[in-house]
NUVO-862433 format. One record per residue (C-alpha): residue number from 0; residue in one letter; x, y, z. Coordinates in Angstrom, 1 decimal, padded with zeros to 4 digits. Each point is the difference from the previous one (the first is absolute). Example, Ala and Ser with C-alpha at 12.3 -4.5 7.8 and 13.67 -1.06 7.14 Angstrom:
(r 0, 'A', (012.3, -004.5, 007.8))
(r 1, 'S', (001.4, 003.4, -000.7))
//
This chain:
(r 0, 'X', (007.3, 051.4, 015.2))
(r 1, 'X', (-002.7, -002.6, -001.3))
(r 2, 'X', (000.5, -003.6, 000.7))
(r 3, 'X', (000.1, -001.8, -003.4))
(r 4, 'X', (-002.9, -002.7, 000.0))
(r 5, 'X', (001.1, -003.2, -001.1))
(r 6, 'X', (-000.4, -001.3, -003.7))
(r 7, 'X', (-002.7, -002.7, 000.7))
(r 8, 'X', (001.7, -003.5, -001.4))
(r 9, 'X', (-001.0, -001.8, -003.3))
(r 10, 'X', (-001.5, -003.5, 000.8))
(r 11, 'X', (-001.0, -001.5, -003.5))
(r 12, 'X', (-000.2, -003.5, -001.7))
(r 13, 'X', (001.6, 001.2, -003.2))
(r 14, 'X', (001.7, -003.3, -000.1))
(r 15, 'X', (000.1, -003.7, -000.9))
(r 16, 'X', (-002.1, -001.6, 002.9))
(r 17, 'X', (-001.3, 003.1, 001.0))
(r 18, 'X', (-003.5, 000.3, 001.9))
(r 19, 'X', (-001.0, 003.1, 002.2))
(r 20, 'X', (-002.8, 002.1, 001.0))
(r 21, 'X', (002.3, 003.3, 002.3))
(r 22, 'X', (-001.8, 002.8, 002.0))
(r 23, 'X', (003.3, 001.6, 001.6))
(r 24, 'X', (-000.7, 002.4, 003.0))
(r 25, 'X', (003.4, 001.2, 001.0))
(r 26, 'X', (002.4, -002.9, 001.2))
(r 27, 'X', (-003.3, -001.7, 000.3))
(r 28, 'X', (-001.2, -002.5, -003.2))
(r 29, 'X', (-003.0, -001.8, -000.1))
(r 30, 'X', (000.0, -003.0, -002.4))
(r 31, 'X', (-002.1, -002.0, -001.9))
(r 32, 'X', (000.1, -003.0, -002.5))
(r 33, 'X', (-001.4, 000.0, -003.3))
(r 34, 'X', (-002.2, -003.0, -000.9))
(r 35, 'X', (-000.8, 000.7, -003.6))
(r 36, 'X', (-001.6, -002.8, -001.7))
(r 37, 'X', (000.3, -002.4, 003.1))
(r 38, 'X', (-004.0, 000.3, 001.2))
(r 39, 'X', (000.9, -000.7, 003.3))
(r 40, 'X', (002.5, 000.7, 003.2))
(r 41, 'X', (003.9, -001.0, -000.6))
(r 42, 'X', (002.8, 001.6, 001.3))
(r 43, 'X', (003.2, 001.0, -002.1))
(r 44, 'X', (001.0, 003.3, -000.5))
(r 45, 'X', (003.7, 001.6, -000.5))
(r 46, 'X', (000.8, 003.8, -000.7))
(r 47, 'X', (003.1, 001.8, 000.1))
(r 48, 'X', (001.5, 003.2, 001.9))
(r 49, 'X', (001.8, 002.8, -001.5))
(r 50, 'X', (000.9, 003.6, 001.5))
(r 51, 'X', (-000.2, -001.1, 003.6))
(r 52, 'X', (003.6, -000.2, 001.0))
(r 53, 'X', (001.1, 000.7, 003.4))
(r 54, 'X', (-003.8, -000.3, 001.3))
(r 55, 'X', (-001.7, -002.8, 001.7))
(r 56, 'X', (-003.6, -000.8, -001.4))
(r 57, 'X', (-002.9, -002.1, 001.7))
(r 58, 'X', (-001.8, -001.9, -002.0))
(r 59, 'X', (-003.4, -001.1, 000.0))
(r 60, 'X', (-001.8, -003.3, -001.7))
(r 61, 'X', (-003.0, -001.9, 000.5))
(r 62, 'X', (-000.9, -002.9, 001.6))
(r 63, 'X', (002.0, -003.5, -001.1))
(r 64, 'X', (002.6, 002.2, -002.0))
(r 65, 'X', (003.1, -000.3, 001.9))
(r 66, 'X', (001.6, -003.3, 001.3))
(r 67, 'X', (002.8, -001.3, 003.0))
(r 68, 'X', (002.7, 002.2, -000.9))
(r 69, 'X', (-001.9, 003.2, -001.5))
(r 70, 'X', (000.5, 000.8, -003.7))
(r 71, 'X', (002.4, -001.3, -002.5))
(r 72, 'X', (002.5, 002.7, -000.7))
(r 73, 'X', (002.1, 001.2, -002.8))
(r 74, 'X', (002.5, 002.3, -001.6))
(r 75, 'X', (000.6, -001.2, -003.2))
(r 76, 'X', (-003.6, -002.6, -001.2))
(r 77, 'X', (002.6, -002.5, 000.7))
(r 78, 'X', (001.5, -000.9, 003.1))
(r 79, 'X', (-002.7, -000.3, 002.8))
(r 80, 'X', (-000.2, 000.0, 003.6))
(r 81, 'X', (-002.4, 000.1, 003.0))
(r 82, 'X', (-000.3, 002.9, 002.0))
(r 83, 'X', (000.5, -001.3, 002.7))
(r 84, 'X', (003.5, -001.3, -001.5))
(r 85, 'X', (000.5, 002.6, -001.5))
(r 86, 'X', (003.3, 002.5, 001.7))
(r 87, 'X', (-001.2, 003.1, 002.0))
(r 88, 'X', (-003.7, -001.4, -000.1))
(r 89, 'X', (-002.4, -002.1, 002.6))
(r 90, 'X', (-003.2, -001.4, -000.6))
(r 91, 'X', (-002.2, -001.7, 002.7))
(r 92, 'X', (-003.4, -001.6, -001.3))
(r 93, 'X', (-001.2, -000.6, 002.9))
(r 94, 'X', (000.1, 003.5, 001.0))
(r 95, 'X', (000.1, 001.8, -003.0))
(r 96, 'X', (-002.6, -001.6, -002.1))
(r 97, 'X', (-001.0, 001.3, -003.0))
(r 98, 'X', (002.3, 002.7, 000.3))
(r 99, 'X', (003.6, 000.2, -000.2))
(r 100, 'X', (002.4, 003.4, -000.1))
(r 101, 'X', (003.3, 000.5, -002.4))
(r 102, 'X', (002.9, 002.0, 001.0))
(r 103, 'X', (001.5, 001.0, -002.7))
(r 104, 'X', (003.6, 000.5, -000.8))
(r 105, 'X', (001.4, 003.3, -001.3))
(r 106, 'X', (000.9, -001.0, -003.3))
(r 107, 'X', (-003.2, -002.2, -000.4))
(r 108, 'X', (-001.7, 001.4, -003.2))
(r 109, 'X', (-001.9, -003.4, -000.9))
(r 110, 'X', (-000.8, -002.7, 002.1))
(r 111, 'X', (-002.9, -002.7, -001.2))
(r 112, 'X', (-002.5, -002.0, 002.7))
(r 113, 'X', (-001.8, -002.7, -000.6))
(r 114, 'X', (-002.8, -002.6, 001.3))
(r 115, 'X', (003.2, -002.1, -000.7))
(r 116, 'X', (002.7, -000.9, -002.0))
(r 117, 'X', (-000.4, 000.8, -003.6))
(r 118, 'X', (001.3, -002.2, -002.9))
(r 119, 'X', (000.8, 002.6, -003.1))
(r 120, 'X', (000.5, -001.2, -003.0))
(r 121, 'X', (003.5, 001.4, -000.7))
(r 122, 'X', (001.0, -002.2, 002.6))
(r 123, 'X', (-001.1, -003.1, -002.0))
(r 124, 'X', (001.6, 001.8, -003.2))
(r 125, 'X', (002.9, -000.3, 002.0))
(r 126, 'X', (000.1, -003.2, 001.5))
(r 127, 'X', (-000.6, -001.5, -003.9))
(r 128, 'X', (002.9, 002.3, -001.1))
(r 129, 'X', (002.6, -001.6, 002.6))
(r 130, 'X', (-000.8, -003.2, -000.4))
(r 131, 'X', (-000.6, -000.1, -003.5))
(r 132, 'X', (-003.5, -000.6, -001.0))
(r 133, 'X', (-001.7, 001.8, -002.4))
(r 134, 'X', (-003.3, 001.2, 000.2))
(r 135, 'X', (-002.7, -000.5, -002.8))
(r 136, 'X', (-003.4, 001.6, -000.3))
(r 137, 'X', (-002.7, -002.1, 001.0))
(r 138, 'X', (-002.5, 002.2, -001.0))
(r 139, 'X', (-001.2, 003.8, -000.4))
(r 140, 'X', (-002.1, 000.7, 003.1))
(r 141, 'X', (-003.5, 001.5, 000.4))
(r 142, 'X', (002.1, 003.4, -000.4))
(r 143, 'X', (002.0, -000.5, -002.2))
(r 144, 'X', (003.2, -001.1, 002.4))
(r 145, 'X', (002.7, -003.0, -001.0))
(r 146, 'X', (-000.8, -002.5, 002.6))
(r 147, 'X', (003.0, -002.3, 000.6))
(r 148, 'X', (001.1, -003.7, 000.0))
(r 149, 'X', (002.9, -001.5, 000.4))
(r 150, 'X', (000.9, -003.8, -001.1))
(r 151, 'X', (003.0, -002.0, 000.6))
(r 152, 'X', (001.3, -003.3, -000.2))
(r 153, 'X', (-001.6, -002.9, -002.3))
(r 154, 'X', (-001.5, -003.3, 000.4))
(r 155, 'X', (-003.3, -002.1, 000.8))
(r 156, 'X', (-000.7, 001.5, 003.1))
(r 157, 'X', (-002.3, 003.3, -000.6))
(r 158, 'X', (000.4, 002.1, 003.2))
(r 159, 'X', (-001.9, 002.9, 000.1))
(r 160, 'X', (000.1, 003.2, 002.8))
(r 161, 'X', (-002.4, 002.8, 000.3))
(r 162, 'X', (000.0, 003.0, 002.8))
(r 163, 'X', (-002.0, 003.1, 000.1))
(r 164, 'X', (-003.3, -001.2, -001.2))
(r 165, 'X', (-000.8, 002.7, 003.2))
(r 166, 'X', (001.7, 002.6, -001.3))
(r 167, 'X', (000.9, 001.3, 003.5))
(r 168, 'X', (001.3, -003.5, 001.5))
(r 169, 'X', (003.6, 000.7, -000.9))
(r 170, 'X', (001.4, -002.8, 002.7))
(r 171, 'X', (-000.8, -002.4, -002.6))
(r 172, 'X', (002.6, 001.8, -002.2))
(r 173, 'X', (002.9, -000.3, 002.5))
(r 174, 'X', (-000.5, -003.6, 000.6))
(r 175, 'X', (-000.7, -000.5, -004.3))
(r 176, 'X', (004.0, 001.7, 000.1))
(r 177, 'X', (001.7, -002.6, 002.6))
(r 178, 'X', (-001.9, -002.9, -002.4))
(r 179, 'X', (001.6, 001.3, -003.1))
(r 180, 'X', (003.3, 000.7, 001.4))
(r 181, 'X', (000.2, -003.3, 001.5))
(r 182, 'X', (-001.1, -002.1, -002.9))
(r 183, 'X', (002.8, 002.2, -002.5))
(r 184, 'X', (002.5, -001.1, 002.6))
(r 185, 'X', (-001.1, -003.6, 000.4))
(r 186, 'X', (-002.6, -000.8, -003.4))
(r 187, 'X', (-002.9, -002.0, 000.5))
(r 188, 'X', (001.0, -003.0, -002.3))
(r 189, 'X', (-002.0, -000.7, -003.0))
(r 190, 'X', (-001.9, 003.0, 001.0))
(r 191, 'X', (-001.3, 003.0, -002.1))
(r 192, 'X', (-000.9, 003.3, 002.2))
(r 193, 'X', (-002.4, 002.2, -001.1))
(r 194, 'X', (-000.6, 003.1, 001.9))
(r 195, 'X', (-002.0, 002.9, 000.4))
(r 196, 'X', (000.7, 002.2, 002.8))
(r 197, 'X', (-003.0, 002.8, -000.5))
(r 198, 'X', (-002.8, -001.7, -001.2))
(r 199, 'X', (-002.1, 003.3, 000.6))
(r 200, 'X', (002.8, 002.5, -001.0))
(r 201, 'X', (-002.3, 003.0, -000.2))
(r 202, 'X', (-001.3, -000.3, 003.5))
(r 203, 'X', (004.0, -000.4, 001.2))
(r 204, 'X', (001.0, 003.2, -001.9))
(r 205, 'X', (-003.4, 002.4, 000.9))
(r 206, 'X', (000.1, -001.0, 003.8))
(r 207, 'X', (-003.7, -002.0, -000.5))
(r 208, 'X', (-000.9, -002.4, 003.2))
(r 209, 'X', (-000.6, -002.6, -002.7))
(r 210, 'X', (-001.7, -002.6, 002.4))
(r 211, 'X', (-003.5, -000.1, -001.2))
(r 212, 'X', (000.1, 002.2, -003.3))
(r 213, 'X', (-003.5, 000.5, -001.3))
(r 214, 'X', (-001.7, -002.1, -001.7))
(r 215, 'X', (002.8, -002.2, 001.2))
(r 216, 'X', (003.7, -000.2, 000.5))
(r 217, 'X', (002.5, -001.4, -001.8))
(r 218, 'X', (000.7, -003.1, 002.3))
(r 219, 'X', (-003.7, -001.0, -000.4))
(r 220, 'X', (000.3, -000.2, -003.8))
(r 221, 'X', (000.4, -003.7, -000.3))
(r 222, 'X', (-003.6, -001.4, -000.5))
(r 223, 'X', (000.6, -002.2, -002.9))
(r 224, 'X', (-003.7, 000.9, -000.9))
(r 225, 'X', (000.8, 003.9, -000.1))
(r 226, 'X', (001.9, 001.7, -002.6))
(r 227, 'X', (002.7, 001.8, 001.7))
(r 228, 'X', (-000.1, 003.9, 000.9))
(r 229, 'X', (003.4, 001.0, -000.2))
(r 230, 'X', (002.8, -000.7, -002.9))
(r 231, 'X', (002.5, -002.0, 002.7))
(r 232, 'X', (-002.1, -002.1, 001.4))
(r 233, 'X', (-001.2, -001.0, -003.3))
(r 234, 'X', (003.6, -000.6, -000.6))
(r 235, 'X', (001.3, -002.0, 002.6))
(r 236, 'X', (-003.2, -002.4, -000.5))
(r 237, 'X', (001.0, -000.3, -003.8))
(r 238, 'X', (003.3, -001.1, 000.7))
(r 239, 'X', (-001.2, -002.2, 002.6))
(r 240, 'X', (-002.3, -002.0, -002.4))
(r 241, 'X', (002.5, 000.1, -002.8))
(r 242, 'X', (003.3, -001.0, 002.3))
(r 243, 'X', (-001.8, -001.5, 003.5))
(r 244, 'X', (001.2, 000.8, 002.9))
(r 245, 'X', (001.2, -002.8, 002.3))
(r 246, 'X', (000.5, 002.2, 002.9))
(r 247, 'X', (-001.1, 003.7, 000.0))
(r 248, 'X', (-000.2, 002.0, 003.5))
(r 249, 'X', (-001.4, 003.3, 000.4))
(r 250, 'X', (001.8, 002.8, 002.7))
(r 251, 'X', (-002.4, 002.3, 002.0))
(r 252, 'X', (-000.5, 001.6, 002.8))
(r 253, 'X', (-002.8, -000.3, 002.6))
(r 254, 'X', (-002.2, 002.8, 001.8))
(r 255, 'X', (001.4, 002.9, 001.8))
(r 256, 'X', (001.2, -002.0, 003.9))
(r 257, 'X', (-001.1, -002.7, 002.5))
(r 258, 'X', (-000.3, -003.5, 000.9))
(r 259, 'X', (000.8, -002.1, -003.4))
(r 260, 'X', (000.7, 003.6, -001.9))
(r 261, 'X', (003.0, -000.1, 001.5))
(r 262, 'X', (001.6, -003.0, -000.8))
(r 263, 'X', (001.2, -001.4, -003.9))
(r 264, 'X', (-002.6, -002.7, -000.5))
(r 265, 'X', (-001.0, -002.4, -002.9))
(r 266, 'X', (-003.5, 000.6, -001.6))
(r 267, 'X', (-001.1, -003.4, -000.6))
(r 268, 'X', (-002.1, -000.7, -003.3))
(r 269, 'X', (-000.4, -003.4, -000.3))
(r 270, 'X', (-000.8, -002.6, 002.6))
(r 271, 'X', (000.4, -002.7, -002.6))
(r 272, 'X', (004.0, 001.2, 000.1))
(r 273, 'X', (000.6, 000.9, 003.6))
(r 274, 'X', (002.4, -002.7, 000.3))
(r 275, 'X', (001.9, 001.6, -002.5))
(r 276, 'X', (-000.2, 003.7, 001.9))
(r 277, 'X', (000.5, -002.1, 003.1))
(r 278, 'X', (003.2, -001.2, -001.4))
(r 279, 'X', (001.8, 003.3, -001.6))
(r 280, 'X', (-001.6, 001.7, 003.3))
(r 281, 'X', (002.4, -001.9, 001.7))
(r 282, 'X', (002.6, 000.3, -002.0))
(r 283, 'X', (-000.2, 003.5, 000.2))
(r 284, 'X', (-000.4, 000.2, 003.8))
(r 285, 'X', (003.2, -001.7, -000.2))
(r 286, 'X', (001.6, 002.7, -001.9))
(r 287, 'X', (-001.2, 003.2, 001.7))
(r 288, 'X', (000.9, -001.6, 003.4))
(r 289, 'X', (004.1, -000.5, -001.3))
(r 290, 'X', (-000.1, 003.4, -001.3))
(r 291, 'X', (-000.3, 004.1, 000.9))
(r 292, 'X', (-003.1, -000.6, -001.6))
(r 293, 'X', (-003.5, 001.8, 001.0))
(r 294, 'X', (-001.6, -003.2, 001.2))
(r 295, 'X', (-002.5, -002.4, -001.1))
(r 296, 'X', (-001.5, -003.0, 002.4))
(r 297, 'X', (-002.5, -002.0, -001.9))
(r 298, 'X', (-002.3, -000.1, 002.9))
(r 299, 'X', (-001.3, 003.7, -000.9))
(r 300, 'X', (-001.1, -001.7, -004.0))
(r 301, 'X', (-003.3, 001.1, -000.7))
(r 302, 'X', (-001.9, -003.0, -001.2))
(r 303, 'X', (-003.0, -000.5, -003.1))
(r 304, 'X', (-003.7, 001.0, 001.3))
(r 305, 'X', (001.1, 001.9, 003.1))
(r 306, 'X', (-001.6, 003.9, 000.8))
(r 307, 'X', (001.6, 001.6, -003.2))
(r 308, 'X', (001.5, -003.0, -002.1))
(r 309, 'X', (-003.2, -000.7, -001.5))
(r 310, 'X', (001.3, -001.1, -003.8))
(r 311, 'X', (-000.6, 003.3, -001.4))
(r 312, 'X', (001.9, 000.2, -003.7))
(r 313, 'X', (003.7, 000.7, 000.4))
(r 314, 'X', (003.2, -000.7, -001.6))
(r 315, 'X', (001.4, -003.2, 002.3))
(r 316, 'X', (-003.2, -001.2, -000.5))
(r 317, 'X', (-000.2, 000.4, -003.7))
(r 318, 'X', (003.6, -001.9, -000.3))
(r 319, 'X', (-000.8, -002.6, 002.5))
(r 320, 'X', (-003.0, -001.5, -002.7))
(r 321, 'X', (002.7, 000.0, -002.4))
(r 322, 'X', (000.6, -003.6, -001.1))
(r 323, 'X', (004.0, 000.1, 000.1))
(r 324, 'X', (-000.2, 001.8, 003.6))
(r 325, 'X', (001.7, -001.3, 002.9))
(r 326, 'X', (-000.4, 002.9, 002.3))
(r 327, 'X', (-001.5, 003.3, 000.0))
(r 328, 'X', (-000.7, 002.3, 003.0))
(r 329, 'X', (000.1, 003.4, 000.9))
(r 330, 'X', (002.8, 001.5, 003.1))
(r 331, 'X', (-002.0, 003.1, 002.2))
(r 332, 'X', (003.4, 001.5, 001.9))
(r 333, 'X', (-000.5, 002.7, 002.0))
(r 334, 'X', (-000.1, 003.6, 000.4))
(r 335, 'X', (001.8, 000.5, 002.9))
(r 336, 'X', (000.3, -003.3, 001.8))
(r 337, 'X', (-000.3, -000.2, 003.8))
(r 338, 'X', (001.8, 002.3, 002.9))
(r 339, 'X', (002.9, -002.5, 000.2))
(r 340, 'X', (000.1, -001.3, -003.8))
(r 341, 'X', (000.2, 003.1, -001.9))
(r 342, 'X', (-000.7, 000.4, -004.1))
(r 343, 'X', (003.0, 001.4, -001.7))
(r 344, 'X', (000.7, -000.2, -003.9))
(r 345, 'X', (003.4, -002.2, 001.2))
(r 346, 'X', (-002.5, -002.4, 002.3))
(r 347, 'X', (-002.4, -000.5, -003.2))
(r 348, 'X', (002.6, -000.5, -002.7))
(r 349, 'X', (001.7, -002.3, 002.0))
(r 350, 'X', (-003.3, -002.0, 000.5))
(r 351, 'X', (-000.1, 000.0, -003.5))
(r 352, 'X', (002.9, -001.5, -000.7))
(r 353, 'X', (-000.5, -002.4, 002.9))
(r 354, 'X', (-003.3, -001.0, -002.0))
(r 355, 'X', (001.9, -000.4, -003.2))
(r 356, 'X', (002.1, -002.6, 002.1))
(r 357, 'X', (-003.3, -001.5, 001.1))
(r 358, 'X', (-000.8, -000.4, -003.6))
(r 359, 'X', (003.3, -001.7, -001.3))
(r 360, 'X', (-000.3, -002.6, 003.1))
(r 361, 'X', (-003.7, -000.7, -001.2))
(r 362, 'X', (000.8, -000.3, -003.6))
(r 363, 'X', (002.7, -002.8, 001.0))
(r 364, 'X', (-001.7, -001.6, 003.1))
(r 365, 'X', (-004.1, 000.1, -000.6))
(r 366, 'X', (-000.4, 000.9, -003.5))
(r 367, 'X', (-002.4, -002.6, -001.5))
(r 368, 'X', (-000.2, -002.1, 003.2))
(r 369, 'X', (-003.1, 001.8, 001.7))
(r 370, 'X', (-003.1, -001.6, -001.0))
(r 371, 'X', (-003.0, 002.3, -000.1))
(r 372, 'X', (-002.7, -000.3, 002.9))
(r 373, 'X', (-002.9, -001.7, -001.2))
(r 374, 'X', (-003.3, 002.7, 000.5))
(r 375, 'X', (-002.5, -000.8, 002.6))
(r 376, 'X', (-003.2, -001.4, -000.9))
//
């Protein structure tokens, strides 16, 4: 009697986030990312399983592709966990590299890995649904998509929130979801929030890198002597020059891993307002330290003028020139964090809503008592 060969499995990105090149050779896969339209090296990639129950695969990537605790895994685009947290499954970097083996379970007909934790939309659909908010269109996007906002609360205060201006740097999104939560809970007072969660929606829902889009990407669209690009970014800076925005921060993520790419760190724009970062940094060193927060020390800020913070057009920037604007910065958190202070979607939405706190204590402590630095000579 014949031995049956095995069915080879189906590794595909048919998916929201998805991003795969697969040459499978038996329970051997050999990956690659896709950069697209982003002209040089970046990292992200996710693809999903199917058909390879009961069997273990290896899996090969590239260089820089995998982090501390191997890939971010999942069986529903929802919940994620590390490999190497995840049951039944080990992961060693130092030893394994940039390779890493599944075992799968016998009944596992789908499971989805990831440079990282993915942010899917539904799971902002569904956060607005349970707490109430309502989601308007803030515009159609480059193909033909609903990008969302969401606005709450009223008063003289404009605060406005962006993440995914990278369309892979979905950290920024878990931390955007501990703000809101905690300023529904507790309202900024006098405050209008104005919030836009996936200001390049397309690159979220096709799986693009995002980080430096040709001609360029959507978080250097904010040269005030440039027409915008792209229809959101054109709309956030409209209602920023209609409404103001007296403090607007910007979530991200930073490169792949290492020294201050592992850490959640203030971009400073300004040197003219550092006092003012200086003073909510603290504030929110404060917060993160009380709480099962992903940390943030403001030693590891990365300051105006220094090896990539070179002014270059960007959002914080753009809302920091506004005439009404108190503060505006943008928070890098971290892929994966370090050994002993892991990234987990719990860890970043709790330091967002430790950096909501941050923000009510500045409002009632600092606001309007900060005098700008005067520029050098």
């Amino acid at each position: 009697m014949q031995n049956t060969p095995k069915k080879q499995p189906i590794i595909h990105r048919s998916f929201t986030g998805g991003n795969i090149v697969a040459d499978v050779r038996g329970d051997e896969v050999f990956l690659c990312n896709e950069l697209r339209d982003t002209p040089y090296d970046w990292f992200y990639w996710a693809f999903c399983v199917e058909g390879a129950a009961g069997r273990t695969l290896t899996c090969h990537v590239d260089a820089q592709r995998i982090g501390y605790f191997g890939p971010a895994v999942s069986r529903d685009l929802s919940s994620w966990r590390w490999l190497a947290d995840t049951e039944g499954q080990a992961y060693d970097h130092e030893r394994d590299g940039e390779t890493f083996s599944y075992r799968f379970g016998p009944t596992e007909d789908r499971v989805y890995f990831a440079h990282h934790a993915l942010y899917h939309p539904d799971r902002f659909a569904a956060f607005c649904r349970e707490r109430g908010l309502t989601p308007g269109e803030l515009c159609r996007s480059e193909r033909g998509r609903s990008v969302p906002f969401v606005t709450f609360g009223r008063g003289r205060r404009q605060v406005i929130l962006t993440a995914r201006h990278h369309a892979c740097e979905s950290t920024g999104d878990y931390v955007l979801e501990g703000v809101l939560d905690e300023l529904i809970r507790a309202p900024l007072p006098d405050a209008q929030i104005y919030c836009v969660p996936f200001v390049d929606l397309d690159g979220v829902l096709d799986g693009d890198q995002g980080k430096g889009r040709a001609p360029h990407d959507h978080a250097r669209e904010y040269d005030r002597s440039a027409a915008p690009l792209y229809a959101s970014t054109a709309a956030i800076r409209a209602r920023a020059d209609a409404h103001g925005c007296t403090y607007g921060f910007d979530f991200h993520s930073p490169w792949h891993i290492g020294t201050e790419n592992d850490n959640a760190f203030i971009v400073r724009n300004s040197t003219a307002k550092d006092p003012r970062a200086d003073a909510f940094g603290a504030l929110l060193e404060e917060e993160t330290a009380a709480a099962a927060s992903f940390p943030y020390r403001q030693a590891d800020d990365h300051p105006v003028g220094v090896t990539w913070n070179q002014g270059a057009p960007n959002f914080s920037r753009y809302m920091s020139a506004l005439p009404d604007n108190e503060v505006a910065f943008t928070l890098e958190t971290a892929y994966f964090g370090h050994p002993d202070e892991p990234v987990t979607p719990e860890r970043l939405i709790a330091l967002g809503r430790a950096f909501a706190r941050a923000l009510r204590r500045y409002v009632a402590d600092c606001e309007g008592r900060i005098p700008l630095l005067t520029p050098a000579p």
